[in-house]
PDB file of N, CA, C and O in Angstrom:
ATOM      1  N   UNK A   1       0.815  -1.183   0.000  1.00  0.00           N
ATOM      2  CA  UNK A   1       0.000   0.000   0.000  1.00  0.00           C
ATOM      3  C   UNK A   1       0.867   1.258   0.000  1.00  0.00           C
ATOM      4  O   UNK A   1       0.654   2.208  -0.754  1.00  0.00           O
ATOM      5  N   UNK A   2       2.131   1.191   1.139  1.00  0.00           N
ATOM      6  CA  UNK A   2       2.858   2.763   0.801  1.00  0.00           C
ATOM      7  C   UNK A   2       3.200   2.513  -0.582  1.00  0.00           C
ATOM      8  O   UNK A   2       3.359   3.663  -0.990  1.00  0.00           O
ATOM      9  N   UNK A   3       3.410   1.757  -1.549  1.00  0.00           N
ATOM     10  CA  UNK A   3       4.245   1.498  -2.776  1.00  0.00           C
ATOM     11  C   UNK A   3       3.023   2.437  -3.694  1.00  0.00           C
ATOM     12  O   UNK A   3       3.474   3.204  -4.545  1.00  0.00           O
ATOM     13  N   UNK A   4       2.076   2.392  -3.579  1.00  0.00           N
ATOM     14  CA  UNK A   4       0.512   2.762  -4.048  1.00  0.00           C
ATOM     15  C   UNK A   4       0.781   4.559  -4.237  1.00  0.00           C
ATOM     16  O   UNK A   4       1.210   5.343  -5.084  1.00  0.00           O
ATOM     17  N   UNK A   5       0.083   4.574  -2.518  1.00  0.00           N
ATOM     18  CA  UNK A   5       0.710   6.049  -2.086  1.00  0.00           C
ATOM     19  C   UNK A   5       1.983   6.844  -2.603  1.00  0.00           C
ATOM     20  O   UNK A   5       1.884   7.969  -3.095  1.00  0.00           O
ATOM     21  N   UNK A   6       3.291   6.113  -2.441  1.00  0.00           N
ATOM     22  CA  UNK A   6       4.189   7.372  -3.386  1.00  0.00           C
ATOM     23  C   UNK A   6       3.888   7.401  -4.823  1.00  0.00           C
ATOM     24  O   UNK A   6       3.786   8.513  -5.341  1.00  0.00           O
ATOM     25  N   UNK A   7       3.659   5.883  -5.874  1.00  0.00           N
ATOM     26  CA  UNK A   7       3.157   6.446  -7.201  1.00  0.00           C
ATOM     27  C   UNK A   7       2.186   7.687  -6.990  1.00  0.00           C
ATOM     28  O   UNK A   7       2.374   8.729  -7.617  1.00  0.00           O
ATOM     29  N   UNK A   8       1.309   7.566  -6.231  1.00  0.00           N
ATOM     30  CA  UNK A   8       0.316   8.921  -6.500  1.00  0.00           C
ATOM     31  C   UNK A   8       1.096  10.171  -6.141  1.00  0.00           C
ATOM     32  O   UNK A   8       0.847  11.310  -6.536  1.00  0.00           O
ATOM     33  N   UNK A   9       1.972   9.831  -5.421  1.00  0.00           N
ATOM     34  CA  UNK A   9       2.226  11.645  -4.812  1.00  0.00           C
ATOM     35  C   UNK A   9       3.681  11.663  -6.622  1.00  0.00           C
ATOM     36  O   UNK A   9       3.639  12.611  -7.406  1.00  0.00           O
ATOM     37  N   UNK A  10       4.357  10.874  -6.758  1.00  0.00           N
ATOM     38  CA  UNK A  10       4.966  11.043  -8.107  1.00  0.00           C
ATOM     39  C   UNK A  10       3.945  11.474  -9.137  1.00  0.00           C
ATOM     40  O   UNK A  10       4.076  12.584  -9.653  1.00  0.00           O
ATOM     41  N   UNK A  11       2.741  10.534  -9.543  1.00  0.00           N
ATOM     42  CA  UNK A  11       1.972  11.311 -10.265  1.00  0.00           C
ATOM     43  C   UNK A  11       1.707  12.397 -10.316  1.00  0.00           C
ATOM     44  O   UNK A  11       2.085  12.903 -11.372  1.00  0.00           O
ATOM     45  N   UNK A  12       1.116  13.185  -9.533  1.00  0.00           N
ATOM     46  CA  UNK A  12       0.903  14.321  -8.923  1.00  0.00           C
ATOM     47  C   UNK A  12       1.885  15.198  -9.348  1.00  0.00           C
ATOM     48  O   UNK A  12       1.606  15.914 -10.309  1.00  0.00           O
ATOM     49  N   UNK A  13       2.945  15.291  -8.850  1.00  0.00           N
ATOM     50  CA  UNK A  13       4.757  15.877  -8.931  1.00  0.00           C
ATOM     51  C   UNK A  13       4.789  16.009 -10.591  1.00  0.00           C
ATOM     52  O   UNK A  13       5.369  17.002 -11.030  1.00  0.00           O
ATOM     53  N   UNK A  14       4.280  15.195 -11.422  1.00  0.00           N
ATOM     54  CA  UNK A  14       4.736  15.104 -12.406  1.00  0.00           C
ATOM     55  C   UNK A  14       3.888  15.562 -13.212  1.00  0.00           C
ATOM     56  O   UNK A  14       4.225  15.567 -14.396  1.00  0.00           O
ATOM     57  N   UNK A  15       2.480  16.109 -12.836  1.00  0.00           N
ATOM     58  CA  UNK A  15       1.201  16.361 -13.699  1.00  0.00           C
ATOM     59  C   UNK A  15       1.770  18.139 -12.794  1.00  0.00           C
ATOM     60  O   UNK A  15       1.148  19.109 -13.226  1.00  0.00           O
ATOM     61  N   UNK A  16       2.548  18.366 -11.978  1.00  0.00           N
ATOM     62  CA  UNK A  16       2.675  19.579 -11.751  1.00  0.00           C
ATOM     63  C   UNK A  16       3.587  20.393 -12.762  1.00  0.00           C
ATOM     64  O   UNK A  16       3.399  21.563 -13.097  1.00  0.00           O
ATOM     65  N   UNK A  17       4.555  19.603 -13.163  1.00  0.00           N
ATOM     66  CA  UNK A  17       5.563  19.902 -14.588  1.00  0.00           C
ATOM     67  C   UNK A  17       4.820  20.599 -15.943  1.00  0.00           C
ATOM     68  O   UNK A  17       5.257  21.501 -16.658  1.00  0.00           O
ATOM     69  N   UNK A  18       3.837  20.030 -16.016  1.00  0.00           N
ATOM     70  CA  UNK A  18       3.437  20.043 -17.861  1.00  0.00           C
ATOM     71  C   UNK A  18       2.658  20.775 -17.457  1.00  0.00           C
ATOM     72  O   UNK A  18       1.773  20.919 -16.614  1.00  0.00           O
ATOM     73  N   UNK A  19       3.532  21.557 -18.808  1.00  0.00           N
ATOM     74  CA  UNK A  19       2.751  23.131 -19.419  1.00  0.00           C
ATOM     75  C   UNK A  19       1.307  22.755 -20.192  1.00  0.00           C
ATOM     76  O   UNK A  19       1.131  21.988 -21.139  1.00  0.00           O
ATOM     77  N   UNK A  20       0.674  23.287 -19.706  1.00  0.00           N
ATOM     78  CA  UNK A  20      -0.685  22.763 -20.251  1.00  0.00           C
ATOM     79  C   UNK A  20      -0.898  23.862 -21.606  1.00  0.00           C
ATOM     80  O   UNK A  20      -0.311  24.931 -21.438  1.00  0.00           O
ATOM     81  N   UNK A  21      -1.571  23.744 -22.767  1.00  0.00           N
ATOM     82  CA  UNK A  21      -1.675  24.589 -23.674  1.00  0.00           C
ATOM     83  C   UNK A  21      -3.000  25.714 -23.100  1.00  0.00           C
ATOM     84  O   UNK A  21      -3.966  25.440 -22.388  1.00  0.00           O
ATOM     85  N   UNK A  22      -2.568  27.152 -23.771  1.00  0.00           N
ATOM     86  CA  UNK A  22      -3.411  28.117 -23.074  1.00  0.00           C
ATOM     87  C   UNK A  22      -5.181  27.497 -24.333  1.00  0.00           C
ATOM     88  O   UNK A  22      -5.422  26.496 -25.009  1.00  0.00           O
ATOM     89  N   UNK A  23      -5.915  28.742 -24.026  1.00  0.00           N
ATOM     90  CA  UNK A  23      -7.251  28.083 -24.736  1.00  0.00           C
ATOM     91  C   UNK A  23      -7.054  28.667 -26.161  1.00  0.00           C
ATOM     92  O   UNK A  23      -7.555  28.046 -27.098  1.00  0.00           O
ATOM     93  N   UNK A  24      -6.387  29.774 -26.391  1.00  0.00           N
ATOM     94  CA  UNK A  24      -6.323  30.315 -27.760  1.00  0.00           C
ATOM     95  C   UNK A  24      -5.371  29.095 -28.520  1.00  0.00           C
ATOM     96  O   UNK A  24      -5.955  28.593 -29.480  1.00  0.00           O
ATOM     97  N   UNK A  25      -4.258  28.643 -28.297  1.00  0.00           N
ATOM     98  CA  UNK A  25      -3.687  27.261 -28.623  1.00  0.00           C
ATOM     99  C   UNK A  25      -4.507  26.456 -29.093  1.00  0.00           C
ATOM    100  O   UNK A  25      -4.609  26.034 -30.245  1.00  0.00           O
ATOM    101  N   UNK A  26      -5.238  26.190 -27.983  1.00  0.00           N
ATOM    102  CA  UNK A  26      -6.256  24.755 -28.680  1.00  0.00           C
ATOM    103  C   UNK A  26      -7.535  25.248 -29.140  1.00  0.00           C
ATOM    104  O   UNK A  26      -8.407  24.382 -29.203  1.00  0.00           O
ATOM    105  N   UNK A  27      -7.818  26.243 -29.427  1.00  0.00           N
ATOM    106  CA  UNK A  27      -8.669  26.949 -30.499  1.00  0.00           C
ATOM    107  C   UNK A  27      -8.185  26.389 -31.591  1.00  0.00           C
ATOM    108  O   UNK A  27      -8.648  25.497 -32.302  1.00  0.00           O
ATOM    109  N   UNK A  28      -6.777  27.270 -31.681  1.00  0.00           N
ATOM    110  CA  UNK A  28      -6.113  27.309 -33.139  1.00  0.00           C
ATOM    111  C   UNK A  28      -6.031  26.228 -33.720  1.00  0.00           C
ATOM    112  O   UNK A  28      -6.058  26.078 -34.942  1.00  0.00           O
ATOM    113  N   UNK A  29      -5.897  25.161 -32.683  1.00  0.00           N
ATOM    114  CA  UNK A  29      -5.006  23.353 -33.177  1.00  0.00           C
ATOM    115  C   UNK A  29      -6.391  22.796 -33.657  1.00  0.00           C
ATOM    116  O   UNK A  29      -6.339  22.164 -34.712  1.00  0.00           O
ATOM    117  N   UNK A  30      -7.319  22.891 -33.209  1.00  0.00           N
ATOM    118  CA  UNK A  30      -8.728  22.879 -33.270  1.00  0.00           C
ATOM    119  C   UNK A  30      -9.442  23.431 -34.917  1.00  0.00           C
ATOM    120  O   UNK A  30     -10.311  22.923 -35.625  1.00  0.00           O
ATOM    121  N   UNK A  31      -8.620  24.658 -35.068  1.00  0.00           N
ATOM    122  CA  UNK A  31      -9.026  24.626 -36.205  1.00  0.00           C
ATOM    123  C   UNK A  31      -8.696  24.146 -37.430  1.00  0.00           C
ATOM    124  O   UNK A  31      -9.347  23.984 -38.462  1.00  0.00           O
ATOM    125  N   UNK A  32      -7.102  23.865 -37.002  1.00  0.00           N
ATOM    126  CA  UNK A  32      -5.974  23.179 -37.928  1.00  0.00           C
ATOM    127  C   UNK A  32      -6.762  21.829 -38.142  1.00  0.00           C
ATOM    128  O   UNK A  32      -7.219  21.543 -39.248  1.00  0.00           O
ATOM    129  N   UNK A  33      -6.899  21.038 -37.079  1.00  0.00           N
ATOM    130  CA  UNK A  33      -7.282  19.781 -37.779  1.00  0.00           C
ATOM    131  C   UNK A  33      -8.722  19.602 -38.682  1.00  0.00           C
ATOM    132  O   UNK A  33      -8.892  18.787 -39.589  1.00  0.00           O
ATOM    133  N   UNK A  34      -9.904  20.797 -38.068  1.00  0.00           N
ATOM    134  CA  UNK A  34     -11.027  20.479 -39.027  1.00  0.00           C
ATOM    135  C   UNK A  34     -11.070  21.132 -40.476  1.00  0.00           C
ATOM    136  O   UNK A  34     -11.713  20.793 -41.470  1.00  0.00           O
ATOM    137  N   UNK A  35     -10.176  22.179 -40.273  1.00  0.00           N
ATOM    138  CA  UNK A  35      -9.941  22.516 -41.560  1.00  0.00           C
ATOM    139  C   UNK A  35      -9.056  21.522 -42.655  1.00  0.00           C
ATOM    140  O   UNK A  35      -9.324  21.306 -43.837  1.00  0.00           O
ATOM    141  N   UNK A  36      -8.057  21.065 -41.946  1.00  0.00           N
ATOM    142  CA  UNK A  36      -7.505  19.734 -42.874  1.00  0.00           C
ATOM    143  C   UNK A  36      -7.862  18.741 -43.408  1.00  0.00           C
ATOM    144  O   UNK A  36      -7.493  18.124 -44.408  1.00  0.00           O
ATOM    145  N   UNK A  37      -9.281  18.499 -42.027  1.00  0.00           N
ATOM    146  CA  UNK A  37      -9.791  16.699 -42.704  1.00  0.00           C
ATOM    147  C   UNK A  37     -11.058  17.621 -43.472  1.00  0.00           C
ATOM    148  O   UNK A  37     -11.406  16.789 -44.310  1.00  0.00           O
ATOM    149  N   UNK A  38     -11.477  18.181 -43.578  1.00  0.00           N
ATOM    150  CA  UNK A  38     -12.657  18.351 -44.466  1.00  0.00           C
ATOM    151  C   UNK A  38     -11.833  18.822 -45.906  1.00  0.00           C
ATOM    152  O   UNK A  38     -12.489  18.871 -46.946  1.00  0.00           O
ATOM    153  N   UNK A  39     -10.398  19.159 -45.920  1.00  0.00           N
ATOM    154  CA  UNK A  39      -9.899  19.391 -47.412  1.00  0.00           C
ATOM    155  C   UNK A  39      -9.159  17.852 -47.592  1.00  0.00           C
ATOM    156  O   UNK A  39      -8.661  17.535 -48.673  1.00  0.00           O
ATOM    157  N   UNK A  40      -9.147  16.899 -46.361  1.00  0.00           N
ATOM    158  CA  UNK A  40      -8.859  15.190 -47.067  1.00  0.00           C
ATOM    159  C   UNK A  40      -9.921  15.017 -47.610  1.00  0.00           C
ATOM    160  O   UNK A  40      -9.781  14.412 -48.673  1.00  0.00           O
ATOM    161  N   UNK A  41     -11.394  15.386 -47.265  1.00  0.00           N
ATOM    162  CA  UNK A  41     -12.399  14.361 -47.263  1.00  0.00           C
ATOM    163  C   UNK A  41     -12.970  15.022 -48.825  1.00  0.00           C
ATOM    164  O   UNK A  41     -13.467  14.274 -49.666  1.00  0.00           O
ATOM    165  N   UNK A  42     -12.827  16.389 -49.035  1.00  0.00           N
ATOM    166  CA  UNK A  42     -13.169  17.140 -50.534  1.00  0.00           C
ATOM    167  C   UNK A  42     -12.104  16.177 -51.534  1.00  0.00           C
ATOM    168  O   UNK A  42     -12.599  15.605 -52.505  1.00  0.00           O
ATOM    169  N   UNK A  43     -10.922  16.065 -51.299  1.00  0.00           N
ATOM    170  CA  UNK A  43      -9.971  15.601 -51.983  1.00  0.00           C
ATOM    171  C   UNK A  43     -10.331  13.533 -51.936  1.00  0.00           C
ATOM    172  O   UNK A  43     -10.087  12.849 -52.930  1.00  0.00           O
ATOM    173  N   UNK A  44     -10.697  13.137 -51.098  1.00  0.00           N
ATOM    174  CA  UNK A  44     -10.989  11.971 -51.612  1.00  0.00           C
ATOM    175  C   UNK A  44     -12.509  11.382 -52.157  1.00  0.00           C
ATOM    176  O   UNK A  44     -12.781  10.196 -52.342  1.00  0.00           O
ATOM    177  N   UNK A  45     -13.348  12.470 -52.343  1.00  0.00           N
ATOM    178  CA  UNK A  45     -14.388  12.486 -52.421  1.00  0.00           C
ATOM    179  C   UNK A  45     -14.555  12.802 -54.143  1.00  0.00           C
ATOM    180  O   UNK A  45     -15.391  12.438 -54.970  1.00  0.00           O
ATOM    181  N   UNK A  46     -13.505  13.538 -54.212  1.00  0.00           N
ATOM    182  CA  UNK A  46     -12.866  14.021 -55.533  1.00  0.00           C
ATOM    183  C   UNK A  46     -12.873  12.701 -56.519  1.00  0.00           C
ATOM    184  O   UNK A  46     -13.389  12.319 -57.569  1.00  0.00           O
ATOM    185  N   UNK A  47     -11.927  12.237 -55.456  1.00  0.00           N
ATOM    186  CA  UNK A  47     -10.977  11.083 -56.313  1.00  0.00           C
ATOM    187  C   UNK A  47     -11.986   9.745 -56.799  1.00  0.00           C
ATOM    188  O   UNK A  47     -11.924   8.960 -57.745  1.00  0.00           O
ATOM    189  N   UNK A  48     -12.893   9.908 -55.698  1.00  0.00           N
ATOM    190  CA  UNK A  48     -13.782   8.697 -55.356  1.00  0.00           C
ATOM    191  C   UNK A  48     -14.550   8.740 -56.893  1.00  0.00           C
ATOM    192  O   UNK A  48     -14.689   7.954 -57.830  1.00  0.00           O
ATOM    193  N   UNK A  49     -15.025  10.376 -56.516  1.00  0.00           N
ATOM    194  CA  UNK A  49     -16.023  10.026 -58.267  1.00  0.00           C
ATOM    195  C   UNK A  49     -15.759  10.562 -59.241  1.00  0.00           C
ATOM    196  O   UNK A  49     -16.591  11.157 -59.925  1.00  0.00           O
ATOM    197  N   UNK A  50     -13.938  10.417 -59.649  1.00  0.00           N
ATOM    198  CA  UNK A  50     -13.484  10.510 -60.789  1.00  0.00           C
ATOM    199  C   UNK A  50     -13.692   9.075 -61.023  1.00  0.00           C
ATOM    200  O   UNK A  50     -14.451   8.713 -61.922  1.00  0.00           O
ATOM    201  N   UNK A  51     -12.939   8.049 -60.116  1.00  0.00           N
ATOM    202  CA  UNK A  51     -12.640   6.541 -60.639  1.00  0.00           C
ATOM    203  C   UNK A  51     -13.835   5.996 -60.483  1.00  0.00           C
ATOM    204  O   UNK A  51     -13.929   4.771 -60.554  1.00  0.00           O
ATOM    205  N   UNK A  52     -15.008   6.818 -60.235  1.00  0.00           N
ATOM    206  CA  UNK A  52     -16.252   5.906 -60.445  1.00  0.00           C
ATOM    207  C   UNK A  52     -16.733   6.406 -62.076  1.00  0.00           C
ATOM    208  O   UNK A  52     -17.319   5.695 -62.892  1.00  0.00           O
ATOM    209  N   UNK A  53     -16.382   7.550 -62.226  1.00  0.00           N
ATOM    210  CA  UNK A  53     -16.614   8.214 -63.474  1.00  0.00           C
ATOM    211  C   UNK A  53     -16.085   7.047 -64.741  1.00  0.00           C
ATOM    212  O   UNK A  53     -16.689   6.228 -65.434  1.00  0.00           O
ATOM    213  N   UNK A  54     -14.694   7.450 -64.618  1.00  0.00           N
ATOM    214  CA  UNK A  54     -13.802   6.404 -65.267  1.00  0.00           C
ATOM    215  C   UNK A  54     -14.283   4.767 -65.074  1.00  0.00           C
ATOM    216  O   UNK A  54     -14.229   4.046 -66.070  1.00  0.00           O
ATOM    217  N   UNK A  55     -14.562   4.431 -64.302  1.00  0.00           N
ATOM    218  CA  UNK A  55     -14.884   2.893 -64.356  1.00  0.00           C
ATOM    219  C   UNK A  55     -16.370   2.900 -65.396  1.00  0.00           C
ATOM    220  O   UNK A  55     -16.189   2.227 -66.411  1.00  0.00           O
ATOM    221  N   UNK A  56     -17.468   3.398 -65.326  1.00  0.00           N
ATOM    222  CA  UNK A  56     -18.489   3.694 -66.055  1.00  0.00           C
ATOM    223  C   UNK A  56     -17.960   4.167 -67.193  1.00  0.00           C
ATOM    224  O   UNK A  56     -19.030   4.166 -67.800  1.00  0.00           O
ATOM    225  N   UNK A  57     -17.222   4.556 -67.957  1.00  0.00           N
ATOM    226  CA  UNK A  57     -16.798   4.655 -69.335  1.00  0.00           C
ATOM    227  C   UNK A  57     -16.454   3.412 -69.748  1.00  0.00           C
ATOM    228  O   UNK A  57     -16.841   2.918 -70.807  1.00  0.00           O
ATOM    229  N   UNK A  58     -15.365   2.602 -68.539  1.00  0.00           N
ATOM    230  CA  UNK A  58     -14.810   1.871 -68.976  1.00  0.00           C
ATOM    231  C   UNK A  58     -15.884  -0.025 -69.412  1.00  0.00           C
ATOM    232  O   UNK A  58     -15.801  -0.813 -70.354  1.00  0.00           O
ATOM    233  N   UNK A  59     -16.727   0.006 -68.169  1.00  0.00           N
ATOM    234  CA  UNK A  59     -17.474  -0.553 -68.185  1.00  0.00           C
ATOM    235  C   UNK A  59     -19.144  -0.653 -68.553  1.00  0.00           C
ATOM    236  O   UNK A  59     -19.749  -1.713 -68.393  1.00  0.00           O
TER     237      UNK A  59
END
């Protein structure tokens, strides 16, 4: 059980270290990623019904 107790007080010690990001940060990162996957998802959505295009010519 003390073996228990010091992991937690180390945990603790160590969640006191890290710089946490402010809120304008994870706004920004926030916007980075939805703006990226909605220009993957235009871009494979793209792709999707060219090669459906192309397969219907072909077939």
């Amino acid at each position: 059980m003390k073996k228990f107790f010091q992991f937690c007080k180390e945990c603790a010690a160590e969640l006191r270290k890290v710089v946490w990001p402010t809120r304008s940060e994870v706004v920004s990162s926030v916007k980075v990623v939805l703006i990226s996957t909605l220009v993957v998802a235009v871009i494979l959505g793209l792709l999707d019904w060219l090669f459906t295009e192309g397969l219907r010519l072909v077939f």
